[in-house]
Every structure is written in structure tokens, then in C-alpha cells.
N, CA, C and O of each residue as an XYZ file, in Angstrom:
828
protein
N     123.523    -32.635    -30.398
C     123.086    -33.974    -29.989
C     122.648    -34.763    -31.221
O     122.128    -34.267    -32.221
N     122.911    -35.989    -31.033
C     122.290    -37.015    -32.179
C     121.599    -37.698    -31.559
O     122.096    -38.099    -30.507
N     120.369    -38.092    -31.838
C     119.183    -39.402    -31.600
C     118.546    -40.402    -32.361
O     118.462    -39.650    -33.332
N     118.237    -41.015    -32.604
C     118.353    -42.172    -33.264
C     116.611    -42.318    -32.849
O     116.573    -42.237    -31.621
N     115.491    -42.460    -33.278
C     114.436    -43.202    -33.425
C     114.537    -44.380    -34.029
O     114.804    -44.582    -35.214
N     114.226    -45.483    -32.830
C     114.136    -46.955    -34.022
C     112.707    -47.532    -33.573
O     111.874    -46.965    -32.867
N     112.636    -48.780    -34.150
C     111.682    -49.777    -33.476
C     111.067    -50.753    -35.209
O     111.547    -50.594    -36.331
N     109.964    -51.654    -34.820
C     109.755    -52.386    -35.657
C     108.981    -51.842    -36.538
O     108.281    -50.961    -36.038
N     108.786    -52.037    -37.878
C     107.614    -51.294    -38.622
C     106.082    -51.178    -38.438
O     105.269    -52.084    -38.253
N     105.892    -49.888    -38.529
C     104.125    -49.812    -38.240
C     104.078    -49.093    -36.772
O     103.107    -48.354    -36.607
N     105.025    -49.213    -35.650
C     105.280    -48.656    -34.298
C     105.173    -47.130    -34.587
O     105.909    -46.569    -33.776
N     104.563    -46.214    -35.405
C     104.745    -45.050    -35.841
C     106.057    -43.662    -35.770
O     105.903    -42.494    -35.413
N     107.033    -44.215    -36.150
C     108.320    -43.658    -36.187
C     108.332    -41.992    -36.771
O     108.620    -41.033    -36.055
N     108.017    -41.919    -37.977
C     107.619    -41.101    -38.565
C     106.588    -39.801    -38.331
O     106.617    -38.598    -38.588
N     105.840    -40.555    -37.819
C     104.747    -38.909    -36.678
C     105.969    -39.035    -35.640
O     106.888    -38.278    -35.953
N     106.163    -39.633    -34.733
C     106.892    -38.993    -33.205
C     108.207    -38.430    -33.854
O     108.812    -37.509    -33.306
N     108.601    -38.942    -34.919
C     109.952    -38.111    -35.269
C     109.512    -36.223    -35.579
O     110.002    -35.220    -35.060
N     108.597    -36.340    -36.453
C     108.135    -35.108    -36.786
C     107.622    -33.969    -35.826
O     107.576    -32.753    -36.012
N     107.070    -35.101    -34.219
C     106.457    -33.926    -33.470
C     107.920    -33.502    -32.513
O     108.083    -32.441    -31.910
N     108.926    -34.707    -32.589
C     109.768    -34.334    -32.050
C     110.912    -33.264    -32.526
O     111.655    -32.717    -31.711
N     110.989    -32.947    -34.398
C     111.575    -32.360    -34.419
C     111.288    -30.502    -34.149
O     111.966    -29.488    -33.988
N     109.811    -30.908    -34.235
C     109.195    -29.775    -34.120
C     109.762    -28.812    -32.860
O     110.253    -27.684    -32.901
N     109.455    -29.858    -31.536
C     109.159    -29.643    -30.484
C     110.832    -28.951    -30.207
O     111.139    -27.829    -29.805
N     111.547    -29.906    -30.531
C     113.368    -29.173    -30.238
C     113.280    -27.722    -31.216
O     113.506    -26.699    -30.570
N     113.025    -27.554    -32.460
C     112.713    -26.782    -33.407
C     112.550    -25.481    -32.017
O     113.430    -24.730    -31.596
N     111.290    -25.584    -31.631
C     110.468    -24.592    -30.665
C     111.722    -24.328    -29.371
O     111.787    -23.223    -28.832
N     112.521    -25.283    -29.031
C     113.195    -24.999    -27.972
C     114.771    -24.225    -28.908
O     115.624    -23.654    -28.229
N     114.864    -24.289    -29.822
C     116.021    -23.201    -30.336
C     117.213    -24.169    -31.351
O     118.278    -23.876    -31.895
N     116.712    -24.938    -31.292
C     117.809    -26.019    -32.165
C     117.748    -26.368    -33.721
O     116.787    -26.813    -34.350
N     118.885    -26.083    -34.125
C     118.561    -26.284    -35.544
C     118.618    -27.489    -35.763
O     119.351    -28.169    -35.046
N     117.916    -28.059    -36.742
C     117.806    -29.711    -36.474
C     118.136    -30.340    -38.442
O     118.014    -29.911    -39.590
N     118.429    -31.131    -37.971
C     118.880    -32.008    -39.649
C     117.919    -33.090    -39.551
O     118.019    -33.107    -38.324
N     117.098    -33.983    -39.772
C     116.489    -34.792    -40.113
C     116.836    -35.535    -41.043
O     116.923    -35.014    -42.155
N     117.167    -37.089    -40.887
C     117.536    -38.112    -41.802
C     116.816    -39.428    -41.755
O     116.007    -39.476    -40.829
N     116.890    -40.623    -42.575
C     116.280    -41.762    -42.754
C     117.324    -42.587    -43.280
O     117.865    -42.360    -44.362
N     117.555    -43.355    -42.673
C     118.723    -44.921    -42.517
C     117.973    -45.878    -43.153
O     117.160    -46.247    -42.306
N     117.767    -46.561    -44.295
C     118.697    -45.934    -45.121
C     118.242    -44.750    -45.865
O     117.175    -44.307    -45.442
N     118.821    -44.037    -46.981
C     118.391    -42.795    -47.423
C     119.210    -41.663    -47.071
O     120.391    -41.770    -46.740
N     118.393    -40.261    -47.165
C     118.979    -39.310    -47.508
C     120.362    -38.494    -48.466
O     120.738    -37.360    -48.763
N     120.673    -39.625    -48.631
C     121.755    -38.965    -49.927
C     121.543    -39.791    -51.037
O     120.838    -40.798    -50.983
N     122.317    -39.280    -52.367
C     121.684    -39.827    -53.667
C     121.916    -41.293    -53.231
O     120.988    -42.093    -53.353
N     123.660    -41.865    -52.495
C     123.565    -43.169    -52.809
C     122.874    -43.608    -51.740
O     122.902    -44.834    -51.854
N     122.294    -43.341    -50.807
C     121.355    -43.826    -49.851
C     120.120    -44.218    -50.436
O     119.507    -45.286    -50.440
N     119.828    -42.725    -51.095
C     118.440    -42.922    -51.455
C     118.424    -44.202    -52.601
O     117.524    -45.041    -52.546
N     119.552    -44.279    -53.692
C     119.756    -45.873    -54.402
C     119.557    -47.155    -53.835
O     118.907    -48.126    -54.224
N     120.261    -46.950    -52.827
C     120.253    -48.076    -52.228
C     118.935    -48.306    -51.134
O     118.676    -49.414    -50.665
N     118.363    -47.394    -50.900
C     117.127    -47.710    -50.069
C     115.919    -48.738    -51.437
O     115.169    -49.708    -51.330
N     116.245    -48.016    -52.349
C     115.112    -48.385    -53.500
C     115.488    -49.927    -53.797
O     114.572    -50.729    -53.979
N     116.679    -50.291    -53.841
C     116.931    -52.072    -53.932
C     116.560    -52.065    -53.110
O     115.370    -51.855    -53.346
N     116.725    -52.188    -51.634
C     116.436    -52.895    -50.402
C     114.705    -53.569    -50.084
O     114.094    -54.623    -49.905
N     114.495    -51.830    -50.197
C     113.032    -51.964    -49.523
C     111.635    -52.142    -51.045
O     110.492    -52.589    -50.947
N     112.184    -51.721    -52.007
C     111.285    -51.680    -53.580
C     111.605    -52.828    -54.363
O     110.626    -53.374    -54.872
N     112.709    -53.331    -54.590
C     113.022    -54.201    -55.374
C     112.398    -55.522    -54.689
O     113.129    -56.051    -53.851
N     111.049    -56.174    -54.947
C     110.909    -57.649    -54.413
C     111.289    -58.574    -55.538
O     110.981    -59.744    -55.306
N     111.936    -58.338    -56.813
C     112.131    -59.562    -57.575
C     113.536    -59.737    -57.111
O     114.014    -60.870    -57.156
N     114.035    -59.039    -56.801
C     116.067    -59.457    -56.272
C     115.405    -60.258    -54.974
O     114.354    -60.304    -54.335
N     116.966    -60.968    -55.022
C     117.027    -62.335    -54.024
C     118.042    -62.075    -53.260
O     119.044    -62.746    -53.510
N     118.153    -61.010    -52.056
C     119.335    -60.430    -51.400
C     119.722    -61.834    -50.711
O     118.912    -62.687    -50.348
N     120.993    -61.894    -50.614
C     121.029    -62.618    -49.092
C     121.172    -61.643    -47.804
O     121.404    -60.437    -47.888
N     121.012    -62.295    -46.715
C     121.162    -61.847    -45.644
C     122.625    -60.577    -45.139
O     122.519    -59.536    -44.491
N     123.544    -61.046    -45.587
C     124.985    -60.677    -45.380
C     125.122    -59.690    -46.276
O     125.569    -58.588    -45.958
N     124.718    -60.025    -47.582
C     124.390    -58.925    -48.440
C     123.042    -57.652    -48.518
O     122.861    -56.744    -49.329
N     122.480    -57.954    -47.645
C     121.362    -57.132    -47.613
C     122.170    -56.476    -46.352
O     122.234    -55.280    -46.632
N     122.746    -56.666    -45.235
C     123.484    -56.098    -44.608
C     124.516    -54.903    -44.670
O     124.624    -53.834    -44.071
N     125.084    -55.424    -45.460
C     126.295    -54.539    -46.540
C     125.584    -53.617    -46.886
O     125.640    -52.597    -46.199
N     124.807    -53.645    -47.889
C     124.305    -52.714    -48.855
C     123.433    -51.670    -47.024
O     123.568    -50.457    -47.185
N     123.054    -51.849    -46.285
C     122.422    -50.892    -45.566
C     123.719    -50.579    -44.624
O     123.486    -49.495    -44.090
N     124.709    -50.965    -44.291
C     126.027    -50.515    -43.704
C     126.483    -49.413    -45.078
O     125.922    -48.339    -44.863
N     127.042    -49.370    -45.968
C     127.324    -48.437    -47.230
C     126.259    -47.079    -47.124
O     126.568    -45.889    -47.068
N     125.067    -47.629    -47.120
C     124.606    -46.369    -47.140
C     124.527    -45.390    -45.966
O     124.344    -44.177    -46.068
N     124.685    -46.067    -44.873
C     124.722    -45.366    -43.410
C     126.005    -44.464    -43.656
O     126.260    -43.261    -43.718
N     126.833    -45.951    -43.791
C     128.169    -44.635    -44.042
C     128.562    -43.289    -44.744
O     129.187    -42.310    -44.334
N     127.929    -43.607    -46.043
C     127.434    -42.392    -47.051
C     127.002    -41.514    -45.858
O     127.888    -40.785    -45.412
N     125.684    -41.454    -45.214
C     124.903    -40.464    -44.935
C     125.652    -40.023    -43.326
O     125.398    -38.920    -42.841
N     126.525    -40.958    -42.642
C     127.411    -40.354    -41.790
C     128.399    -39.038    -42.090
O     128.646    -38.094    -41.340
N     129.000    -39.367    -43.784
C     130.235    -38.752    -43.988
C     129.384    -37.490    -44.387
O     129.683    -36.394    -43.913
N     128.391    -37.625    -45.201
C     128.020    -36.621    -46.019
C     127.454    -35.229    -45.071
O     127.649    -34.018    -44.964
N     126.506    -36.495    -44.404
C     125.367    -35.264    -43.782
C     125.456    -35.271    -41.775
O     125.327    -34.362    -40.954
N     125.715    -36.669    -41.641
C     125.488    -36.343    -40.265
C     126.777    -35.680    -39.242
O     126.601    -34.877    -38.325
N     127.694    -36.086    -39.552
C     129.215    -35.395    -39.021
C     128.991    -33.799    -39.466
O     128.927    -32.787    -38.768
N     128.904    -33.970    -40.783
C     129.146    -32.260    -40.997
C     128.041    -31.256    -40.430
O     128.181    -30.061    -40.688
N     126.926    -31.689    -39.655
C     125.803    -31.137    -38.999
C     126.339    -31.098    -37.748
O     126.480    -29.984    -37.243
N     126.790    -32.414    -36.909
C     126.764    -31.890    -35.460
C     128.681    -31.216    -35.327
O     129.094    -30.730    -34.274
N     129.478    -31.330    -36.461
C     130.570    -30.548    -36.640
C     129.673    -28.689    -36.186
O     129.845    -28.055    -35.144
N     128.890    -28.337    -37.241
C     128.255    -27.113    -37.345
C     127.414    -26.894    -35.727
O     127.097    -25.766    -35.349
N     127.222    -27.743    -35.160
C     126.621    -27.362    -33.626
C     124.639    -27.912    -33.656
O     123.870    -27.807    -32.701
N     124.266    -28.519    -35.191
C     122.962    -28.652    -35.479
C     122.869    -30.168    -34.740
O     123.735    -31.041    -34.804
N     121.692    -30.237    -34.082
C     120.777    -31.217    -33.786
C     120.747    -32.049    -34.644
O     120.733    -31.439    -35.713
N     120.718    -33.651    -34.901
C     120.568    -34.693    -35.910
C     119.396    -35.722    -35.183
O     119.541    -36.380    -34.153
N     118.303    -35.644    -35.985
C     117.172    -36.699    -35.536
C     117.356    -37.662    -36.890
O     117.243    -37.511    -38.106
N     117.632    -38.509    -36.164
C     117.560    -40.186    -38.053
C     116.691    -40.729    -37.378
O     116.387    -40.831    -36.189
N     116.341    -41.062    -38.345
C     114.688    -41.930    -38.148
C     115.493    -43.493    -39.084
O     115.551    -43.835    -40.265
N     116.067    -44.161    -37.574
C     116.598    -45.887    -37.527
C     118.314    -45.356    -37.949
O     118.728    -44.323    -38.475
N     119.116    -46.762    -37.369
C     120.567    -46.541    -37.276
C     121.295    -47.757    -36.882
O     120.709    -48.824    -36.700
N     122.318    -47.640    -36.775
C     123.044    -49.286    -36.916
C     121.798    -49.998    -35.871
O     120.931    -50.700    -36.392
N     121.800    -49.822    -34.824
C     120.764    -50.569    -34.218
C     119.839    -51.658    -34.797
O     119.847    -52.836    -34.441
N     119.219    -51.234    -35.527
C     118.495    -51.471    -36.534
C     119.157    -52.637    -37.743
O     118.627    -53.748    -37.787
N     120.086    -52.381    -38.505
C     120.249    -53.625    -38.690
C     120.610    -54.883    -37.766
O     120.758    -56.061    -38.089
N     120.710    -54.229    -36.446
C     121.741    -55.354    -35.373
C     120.287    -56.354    -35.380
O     120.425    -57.564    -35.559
N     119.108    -55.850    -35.204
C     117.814    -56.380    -34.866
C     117.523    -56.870    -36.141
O     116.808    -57.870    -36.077
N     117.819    -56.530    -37.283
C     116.488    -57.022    -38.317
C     117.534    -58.102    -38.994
O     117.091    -59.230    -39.210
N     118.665    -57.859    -39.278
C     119.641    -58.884    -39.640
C     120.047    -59.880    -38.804
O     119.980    -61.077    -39.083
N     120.540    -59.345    -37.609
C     120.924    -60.094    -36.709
C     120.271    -61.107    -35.800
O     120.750    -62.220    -35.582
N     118.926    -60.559    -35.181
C     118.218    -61.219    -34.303
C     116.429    -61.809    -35.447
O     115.570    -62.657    -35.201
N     116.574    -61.003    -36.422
C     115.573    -61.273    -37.268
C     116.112    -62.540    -38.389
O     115.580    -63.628    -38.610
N     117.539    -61.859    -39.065
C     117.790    -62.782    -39.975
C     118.905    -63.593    -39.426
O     119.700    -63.779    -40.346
N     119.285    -64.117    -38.411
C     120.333    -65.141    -38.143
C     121.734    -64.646    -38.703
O     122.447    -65.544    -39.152
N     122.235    -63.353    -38.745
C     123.371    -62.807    -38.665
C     124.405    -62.857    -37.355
O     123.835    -63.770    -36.758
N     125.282    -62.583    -36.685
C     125.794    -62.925    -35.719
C     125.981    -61.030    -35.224
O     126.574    -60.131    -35.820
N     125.269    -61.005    -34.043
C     125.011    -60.058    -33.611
C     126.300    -58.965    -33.225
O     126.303    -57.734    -33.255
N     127.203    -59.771    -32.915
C     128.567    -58.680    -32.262
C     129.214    -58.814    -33.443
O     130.255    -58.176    -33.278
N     129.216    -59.247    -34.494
C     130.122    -58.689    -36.099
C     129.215    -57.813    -36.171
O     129.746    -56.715    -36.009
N     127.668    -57.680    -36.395
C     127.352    -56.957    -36.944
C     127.899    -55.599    -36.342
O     128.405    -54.734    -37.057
N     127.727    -55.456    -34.661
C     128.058    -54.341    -33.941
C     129.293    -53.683    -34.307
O     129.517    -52.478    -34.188
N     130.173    -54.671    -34.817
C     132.298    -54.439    -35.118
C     131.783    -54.099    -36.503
O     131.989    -52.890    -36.606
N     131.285    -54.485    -37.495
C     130.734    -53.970    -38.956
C     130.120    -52.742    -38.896
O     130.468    -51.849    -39.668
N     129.240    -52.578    -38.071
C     128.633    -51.245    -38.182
C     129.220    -50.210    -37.313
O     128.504    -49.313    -36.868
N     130.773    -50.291    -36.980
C     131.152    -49.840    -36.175
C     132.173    -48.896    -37.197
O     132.354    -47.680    -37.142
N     132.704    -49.785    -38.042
C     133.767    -49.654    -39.049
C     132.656    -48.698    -40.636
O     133.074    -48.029    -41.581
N     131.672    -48.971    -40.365
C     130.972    -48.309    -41.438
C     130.692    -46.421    -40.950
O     130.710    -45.412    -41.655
N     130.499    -46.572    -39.742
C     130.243    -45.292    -39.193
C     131.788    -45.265    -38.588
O     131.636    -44.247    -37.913
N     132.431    -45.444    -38.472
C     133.726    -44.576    -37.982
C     133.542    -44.382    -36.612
O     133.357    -43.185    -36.389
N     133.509    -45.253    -35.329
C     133.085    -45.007    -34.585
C     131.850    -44.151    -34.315
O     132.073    -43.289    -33.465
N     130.815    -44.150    -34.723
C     130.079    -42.739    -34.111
C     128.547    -43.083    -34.067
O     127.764    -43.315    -34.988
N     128.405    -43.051    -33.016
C     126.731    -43.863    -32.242
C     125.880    -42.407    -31.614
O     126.449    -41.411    -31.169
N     124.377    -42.610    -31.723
C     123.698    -41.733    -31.558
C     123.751    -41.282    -29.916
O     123.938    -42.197    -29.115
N     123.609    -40.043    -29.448
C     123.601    -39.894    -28.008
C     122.423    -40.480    -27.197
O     122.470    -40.330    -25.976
N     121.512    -41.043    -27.667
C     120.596    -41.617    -27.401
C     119.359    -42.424    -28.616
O     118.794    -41.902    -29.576
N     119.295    -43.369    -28.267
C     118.199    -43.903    -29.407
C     116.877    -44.584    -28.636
O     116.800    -45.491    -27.807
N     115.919    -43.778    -29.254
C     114.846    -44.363    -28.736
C     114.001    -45.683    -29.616
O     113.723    -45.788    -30.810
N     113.772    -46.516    -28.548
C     112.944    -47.801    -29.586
C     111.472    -47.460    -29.223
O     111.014    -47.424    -28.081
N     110.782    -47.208    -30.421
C     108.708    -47.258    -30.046
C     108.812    -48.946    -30.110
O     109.331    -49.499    -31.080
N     108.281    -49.668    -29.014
C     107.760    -50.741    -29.164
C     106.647    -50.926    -28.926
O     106.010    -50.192    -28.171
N     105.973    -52.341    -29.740
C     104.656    -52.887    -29.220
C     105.149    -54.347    -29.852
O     106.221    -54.732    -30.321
N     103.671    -55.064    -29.610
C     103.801    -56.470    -30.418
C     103.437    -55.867    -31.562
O     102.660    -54.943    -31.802
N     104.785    -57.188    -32.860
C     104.853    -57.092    -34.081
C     103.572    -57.152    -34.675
O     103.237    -56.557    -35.700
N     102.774    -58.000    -33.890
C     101.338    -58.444    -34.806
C     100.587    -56.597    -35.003
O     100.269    -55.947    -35.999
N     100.556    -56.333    -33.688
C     100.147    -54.957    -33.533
C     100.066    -54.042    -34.368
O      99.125    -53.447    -34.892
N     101.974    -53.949    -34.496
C     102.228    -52.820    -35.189
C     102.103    -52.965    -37.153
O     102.161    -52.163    -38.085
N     101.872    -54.756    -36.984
C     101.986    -54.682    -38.409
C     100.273    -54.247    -39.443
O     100.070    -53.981    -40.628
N      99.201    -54.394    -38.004
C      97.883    -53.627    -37.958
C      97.517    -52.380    -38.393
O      96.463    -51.833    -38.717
N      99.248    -51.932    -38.271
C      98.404    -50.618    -37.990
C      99.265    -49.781    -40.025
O      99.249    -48.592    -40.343
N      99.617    -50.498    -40.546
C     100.535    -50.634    -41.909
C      98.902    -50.228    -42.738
O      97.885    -50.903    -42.578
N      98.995    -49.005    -43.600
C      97.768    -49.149    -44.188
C      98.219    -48.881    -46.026
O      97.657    -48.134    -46.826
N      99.357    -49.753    -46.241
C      99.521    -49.296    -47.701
C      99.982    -50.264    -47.980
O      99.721    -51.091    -47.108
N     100.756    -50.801    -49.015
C     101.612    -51.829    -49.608
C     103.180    -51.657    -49.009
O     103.999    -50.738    -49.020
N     103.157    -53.184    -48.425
C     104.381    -53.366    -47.829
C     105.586    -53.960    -48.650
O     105.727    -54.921    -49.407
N     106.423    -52.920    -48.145
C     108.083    -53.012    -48.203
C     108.499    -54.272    -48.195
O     107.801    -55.152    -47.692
N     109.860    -54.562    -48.830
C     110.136    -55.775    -49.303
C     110.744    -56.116    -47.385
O     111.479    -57.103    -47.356
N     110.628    -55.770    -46.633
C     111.445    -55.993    -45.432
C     110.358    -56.535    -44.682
O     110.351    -57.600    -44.065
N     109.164    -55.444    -44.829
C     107.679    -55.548    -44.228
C     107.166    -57.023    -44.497
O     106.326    -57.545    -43.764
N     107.612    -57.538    -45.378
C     107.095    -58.948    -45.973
C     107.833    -60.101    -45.368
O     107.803    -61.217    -45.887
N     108.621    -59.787    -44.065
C     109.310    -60.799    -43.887
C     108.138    -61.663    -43.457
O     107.990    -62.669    -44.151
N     107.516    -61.541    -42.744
C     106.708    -62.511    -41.989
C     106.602    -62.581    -40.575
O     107.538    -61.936    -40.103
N     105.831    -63.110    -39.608
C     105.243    -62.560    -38.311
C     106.356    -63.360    -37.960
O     107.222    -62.489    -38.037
N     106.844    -64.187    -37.695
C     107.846    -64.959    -36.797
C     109.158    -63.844    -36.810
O     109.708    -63.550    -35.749
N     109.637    -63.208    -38.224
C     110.646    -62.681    -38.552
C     110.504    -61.739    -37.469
O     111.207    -61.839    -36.464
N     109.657    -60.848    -37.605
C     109.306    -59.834    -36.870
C     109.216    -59.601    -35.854
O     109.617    -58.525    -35.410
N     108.527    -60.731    -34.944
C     108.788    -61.057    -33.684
C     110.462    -61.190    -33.040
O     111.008    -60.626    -32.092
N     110.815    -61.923    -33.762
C     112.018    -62.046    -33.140
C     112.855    -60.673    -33.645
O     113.898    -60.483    -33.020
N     112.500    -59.591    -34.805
C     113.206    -58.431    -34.714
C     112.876    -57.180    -33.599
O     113.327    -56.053    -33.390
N     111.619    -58.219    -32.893
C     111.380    -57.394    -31.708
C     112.397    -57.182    -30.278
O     112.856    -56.243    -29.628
N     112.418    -58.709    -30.255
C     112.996    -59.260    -29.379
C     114.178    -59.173    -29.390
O     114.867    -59.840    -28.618
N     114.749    -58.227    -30.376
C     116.365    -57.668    -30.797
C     116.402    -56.892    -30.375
O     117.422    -56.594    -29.753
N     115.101    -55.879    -30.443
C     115.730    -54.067    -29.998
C     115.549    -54.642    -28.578
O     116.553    -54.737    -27.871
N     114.275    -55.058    -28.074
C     114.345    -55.041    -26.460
C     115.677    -55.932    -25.909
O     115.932    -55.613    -24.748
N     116.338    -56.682    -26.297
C     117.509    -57.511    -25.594
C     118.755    -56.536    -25.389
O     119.471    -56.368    -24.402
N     118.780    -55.725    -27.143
C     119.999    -54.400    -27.064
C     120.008    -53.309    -26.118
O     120.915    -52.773    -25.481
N     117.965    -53.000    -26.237
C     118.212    -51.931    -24.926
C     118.096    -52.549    -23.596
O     117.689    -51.740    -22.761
N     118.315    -53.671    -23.157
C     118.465    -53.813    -22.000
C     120.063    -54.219    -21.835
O     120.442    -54.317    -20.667
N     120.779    -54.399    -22.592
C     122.379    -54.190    -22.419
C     123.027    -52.874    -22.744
O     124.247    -52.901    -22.903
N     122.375    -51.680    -22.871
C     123.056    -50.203    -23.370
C     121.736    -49.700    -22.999
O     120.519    -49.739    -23.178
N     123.229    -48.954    -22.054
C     122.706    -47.536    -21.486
C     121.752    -46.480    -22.332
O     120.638    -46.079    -21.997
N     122.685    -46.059    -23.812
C     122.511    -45.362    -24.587
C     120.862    -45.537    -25.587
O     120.468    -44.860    -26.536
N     120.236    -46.664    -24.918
C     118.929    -46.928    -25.833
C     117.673    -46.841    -24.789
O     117.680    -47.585    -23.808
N     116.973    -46.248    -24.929
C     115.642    -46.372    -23.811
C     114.151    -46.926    -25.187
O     113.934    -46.783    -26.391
N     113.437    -47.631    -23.876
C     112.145    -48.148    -24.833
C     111.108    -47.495    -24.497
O     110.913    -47.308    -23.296
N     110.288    -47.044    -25.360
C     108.969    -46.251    -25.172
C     107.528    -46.995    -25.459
O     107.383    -46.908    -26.679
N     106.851    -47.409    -25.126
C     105.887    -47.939    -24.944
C     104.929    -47.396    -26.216
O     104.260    -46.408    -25.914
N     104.733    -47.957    -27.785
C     104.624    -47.242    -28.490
C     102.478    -47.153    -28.841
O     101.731    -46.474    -29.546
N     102.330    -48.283    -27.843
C     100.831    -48.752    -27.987
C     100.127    -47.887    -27.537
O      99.012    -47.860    -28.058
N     100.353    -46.966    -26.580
C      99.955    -45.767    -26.105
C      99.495    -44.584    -27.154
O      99.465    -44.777    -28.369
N      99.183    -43.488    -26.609
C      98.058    -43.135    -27.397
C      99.310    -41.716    -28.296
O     100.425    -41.600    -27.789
N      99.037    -41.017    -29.249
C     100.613    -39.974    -29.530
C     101.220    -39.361    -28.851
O     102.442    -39.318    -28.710
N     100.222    -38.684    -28.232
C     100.425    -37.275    -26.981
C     101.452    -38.207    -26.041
O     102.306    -37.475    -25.542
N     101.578    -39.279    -25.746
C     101.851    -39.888    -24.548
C     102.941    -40.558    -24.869
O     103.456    -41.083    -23.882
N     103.601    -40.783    -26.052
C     104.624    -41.767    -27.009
C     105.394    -40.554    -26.994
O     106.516    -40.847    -26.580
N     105.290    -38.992    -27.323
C     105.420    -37.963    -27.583
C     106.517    -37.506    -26.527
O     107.720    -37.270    -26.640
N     105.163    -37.459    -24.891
C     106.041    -36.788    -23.753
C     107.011    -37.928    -23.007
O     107.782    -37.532    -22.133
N     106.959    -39.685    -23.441
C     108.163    -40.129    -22.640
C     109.086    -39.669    -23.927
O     110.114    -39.176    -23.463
N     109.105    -39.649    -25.074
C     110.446    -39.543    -26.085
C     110.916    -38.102    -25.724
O     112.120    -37.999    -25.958
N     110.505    -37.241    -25.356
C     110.711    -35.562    -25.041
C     111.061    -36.072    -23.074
O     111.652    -35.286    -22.333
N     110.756    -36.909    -22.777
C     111.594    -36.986    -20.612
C     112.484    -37.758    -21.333
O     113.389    -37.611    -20.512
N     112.964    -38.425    -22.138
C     114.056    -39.402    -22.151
C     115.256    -38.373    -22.898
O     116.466    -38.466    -22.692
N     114.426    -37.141    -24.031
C     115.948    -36.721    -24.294
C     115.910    -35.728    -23.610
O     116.512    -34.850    -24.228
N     115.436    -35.244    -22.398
C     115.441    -34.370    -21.322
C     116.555    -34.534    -20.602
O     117.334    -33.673    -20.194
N     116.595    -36.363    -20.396
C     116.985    -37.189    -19.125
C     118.563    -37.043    -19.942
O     119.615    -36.900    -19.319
N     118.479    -37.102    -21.198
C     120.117    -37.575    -21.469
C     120.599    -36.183    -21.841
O     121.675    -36.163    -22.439
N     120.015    -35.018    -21.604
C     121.035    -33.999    -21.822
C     120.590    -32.693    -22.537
O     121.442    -31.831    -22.754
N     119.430    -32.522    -22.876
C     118.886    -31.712    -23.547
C     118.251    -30.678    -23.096
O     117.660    -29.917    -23.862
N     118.288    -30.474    -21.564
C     117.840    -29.683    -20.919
C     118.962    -28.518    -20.585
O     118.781    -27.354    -20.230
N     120.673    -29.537    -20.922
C     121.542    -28.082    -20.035
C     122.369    -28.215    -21.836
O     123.592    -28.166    -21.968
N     121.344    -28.390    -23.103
C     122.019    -27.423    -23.877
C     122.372    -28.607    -25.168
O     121.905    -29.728    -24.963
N     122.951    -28.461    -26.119
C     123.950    -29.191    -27.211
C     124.730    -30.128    -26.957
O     125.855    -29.630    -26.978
N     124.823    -31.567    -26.648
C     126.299    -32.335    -26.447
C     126.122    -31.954    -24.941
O     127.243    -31.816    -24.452
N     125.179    -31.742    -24.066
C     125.097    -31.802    -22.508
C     126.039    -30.862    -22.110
O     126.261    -30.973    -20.905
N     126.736    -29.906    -22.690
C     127.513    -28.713    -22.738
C     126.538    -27.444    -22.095
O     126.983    -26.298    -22.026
């Protein structure tokens, strides 16, 4: 199975990914763990312009690109050749994710991006992706370090990259929203009933 954790920054992605890989870990699955962008050398390059570099002046279309390239990298490299091998893949964010932060955040046109990030991954979409949501103001509360060149868009940006994941998961099946304002334990057991619900109970690939 592949799953996809997304949502806006600060929604705590990073703990529920970890208790989740744990938790499959405990049920018998070998698991790969990744980060969109990232995990391979040119991922990890290209994560460091994106999100480190604040003196570059991306544009929009181009800040796009450069996070489509590296997905693809980390499709060919690491994520195909894992669920080829029968291993579990948890990425922490995935095309989704730019559809919202480019598209509905930065005034990109939402169904190229979907046909772009379609052609970057080779057809191949997570078996389920979960979004942690709350309000942007919220989650940007809860940020306790120096923010990312993305993090800096600004509260309007953000808002409306909210209002991206919730519009996507209410047109696809394949995305459920988790209520991320809630307390861990509880963010924890709907993300563990939702990949229950899509297949994880009768095994690998619902096999």
C-alpha cells in the first residue's frame, strides 16, 4: 500500500506520520518512509532551493517544476521499487500538495497541474491520502522555529491552500480529511480507521 499524509504547515504531519509508521511497523509491514520533496540526493537539492533559499525569486510555474522533478526522482528511485518489493510506502505530502499550494494557493490552473503531476509520476497516485486539517491561522500557531521559504507565504496564501486540500478531498474518493485540531491520540485513531477502511485490514494492495 502507498499513503500519502498531506495538509497545511504546522497541522503536525510529522508526529502522526511517525506514530503511524510505527503502528503498521507493529502490525507486520515493512514500511519505506519518504518526504515530497526530498529523500534522494536530487530531492534532497532541490528541497534546499525551494524551502531554504529566501534570496531566489522562484516564480510560481517554476517553483512547480522544480517540486514535480523531484517527486519524480523519488517515484523512480525509491517509491516503485518498494511497493515492486511488497513494502508499505508512507510520504509525508505528494502531488496533492502542489495541486493546493500552487494551484489553489498560488493561482496555477488546477487540472494542468493534475495532467503535470500526472506525467511526472507516471501515472501513480497514493492508495489513500490523508489531509490533517485545521484553520491556517491555527496551524501556523503552532510553528515553533524559523519558517520555510513556503511558510512565509502569508495568511491569505494559506488560507486559500486550505481551501485546496478540502475542495480536492471532496471531489476524490482516494483522499479523506482528519480533523487535525484534536488532541494526537485522536488524529492518530481516525488516520489508523481510514487506512483500515481502505484496505489494510485484509492485507498489502487489499490482496
Amino acid at each position: 500500500m502507498f499513503y500519502s499524509i498531506d495538509g497545511g504547515d504546522g497541522v503536525g504531519k510529522s508526529t502522526q506520520i511517525g506514530l503511524l509508521c510505527e503502528w503498521l511497523r507493529e502490525r507486520g509491514r515493512e514500511i519505506v518512509a519518504c518526504r515530497d520533496p526530498g529523500s534522494t540526493r536530487l530531492g534532497e537539492a532541490v528541497r534546499e532551493l525551494l524551502l531554504d533559499r529566501h534570496d531566489l525569486d522562484i516564480h510560481r510555474r517554476a517553483e512547480m517544476l522544480l517540486y514535480m522533478a523531484a517527486r519524480a526522482q523519488m517515484v523512480e528511485e525509491i517509491i516503485r521499487p518498494a511497493l515492486a518489493a511488497g513494502k508499505t510506502v508512507v510520504c509525508d505530502r505528494f502531488l496533492l500538495a502542489n495541486v493546493a499550494y500552487q494551484g489553489y494557493g498560488g493561482g496555477l490552473d488546477v487540472e494542468a497541474l493534475w495532467e503535470v503531476g500526472g506525467i511526472a509520476v507516471n501515472g501513480l497516485r497514493p492508495d489513500l491520502t490523508v489531509v490533517l486539517d485545521m484553520p491556517a491561522k491555527s496551524a501556523a500557531g503552532r510553528i515553533d522555529r524559523a519558517l520555510d521559504r513556503m511558510e512565509k507565504q502569508g495568511a491569505e496564501f494559506h488560507a486559500r491552500v486550505r481551501e485546496g486540500f478540502l475542495t480536492e478531498a471532496a471531489r476524490r474518493k482516494d483522499i479523506v480529511v482528519v480533523d487535525a485540531a484534536q488532541s494526537i491520540e485522536k488524529v492518530q485513531e481516525d488516520i489508523r480507521e481510514a487506512v483500515m477502511r481502505r484496505g489494510e485490514g485484509r492485507g498489502e494492495r487489499g490482496e
